[in-house]
C-alpha positions as CSV (number, residue, x, y, z in Angstrom):
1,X,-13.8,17.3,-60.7
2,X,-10.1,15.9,-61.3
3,X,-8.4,14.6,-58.6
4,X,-4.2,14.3,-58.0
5,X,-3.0,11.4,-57.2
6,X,1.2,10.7,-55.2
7,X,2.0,8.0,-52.9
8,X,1.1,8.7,-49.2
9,X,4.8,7.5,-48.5
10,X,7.8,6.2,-49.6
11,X,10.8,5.6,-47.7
12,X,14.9,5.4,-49.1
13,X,18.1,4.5,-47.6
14,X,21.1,7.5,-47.2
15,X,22.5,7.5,-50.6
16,X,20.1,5.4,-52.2
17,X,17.4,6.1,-54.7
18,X,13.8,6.8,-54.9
19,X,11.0,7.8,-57.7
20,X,8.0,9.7,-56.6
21,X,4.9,9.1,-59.1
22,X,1.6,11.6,-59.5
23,X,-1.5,10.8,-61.6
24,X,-4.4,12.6,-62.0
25,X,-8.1,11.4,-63.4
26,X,-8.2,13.5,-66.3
27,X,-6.1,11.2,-67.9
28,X,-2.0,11.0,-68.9
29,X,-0.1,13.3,-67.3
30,X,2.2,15.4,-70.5
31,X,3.9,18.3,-70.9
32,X,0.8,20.1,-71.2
33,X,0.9,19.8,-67.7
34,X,3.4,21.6,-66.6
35,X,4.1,19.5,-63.9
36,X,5.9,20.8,-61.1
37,X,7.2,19.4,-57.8
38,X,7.0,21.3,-54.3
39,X,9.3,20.3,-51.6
40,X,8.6,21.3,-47.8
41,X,10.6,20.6,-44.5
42,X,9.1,20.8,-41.4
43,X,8.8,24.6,-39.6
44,X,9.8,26.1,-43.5
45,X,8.1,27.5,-46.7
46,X,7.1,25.0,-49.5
47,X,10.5,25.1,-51.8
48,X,10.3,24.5,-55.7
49,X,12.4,21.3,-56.0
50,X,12.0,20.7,-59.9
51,X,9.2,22.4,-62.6
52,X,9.0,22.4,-66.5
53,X,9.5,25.1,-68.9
54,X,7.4,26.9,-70.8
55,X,7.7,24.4,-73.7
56,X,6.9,21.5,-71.1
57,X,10.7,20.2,-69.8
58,X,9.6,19.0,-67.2
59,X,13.3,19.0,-65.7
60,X,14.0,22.7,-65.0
61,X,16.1,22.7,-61.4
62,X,16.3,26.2,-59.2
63,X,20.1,26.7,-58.9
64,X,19.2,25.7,-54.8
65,X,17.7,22.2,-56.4
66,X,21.4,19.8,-56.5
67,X,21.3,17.7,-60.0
68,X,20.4,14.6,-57.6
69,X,16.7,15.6,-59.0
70,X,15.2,15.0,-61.5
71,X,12.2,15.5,-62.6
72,X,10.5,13.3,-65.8
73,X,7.2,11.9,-67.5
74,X,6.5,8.4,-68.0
75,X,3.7,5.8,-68.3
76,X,1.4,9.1,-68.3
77,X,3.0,10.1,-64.9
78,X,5.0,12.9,-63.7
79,X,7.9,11.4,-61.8
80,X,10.6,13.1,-59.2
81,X,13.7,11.0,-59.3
82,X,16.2,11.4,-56.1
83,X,19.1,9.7,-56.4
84,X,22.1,9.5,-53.7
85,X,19.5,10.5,-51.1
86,X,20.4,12.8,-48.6
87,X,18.9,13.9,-44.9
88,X,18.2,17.5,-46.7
89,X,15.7,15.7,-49.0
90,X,13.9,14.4,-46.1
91,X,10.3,16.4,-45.9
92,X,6.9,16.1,-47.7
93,X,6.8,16.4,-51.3
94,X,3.8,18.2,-53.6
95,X,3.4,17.4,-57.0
96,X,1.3,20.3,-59.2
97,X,-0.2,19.8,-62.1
98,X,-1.4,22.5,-64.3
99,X,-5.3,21.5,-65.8
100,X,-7.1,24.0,-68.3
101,X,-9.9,25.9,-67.0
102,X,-11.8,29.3,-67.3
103,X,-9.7,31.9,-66.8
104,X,-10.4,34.9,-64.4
105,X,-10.5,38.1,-65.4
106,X,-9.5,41.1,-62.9
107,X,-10.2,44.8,-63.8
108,X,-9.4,47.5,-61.6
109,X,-12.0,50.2,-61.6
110,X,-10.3,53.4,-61.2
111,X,-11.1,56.0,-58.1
112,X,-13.1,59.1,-59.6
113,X,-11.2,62.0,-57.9
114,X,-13.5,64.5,-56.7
């Protein structure tokens, strides 16, 4: 079973600038990946900071994400760059990775009408 991997912490002055990493034990994290980044505040709903595109960029911002972000692979790592830090980025951070696996199939099964 493969296991994702981000720094428990990190911490970064107002206006300075940080990189948060994620791994995972399958091996090099790519644009196969998709990787996407997850950002939550305390008392609010998980918020899409950065994700990738369907042809793996993984640097597609929401028009609520500022340009600050950024969002990268390197060394076989997804990385979340934050630069000019600002009290709004504050919060916990969730990297997601897509990983290849069976797919589920749903079928609805029509009522009979009697």
């Amino acid at each position: 079973q493969n296991v994702v991997a981000q720094e428990s912490a990190v911490s970064v002055l107002p206006g300075g600038s940080v990189g948060l990493s994620c791994s995972w034990t399958g091996g090099s994290v790519t644009g196969n990946n998709y990787p996407c980044w997850v950002h939550q505040t305390p008392g609010s709903t998980p918020k899409l900071a950065v994700g990738s595109t369907s042809t793996g960029n993984p640097n597609y911002r929401p028009s609520w994400t500022p340009e600050r972000f950024t969002g990268s692979i390197s060394g076989g790592k997804a990385i979340l760059s934050i630069n000019r830090a600002q009290a709004e980025d504050d919060g916990v951070y969730y990297c997601v990775l897509w990983i290849s696996s069976a797919p589920t199939v749903l079928q609805l099964i029509a009522q009979q009408r009697h």
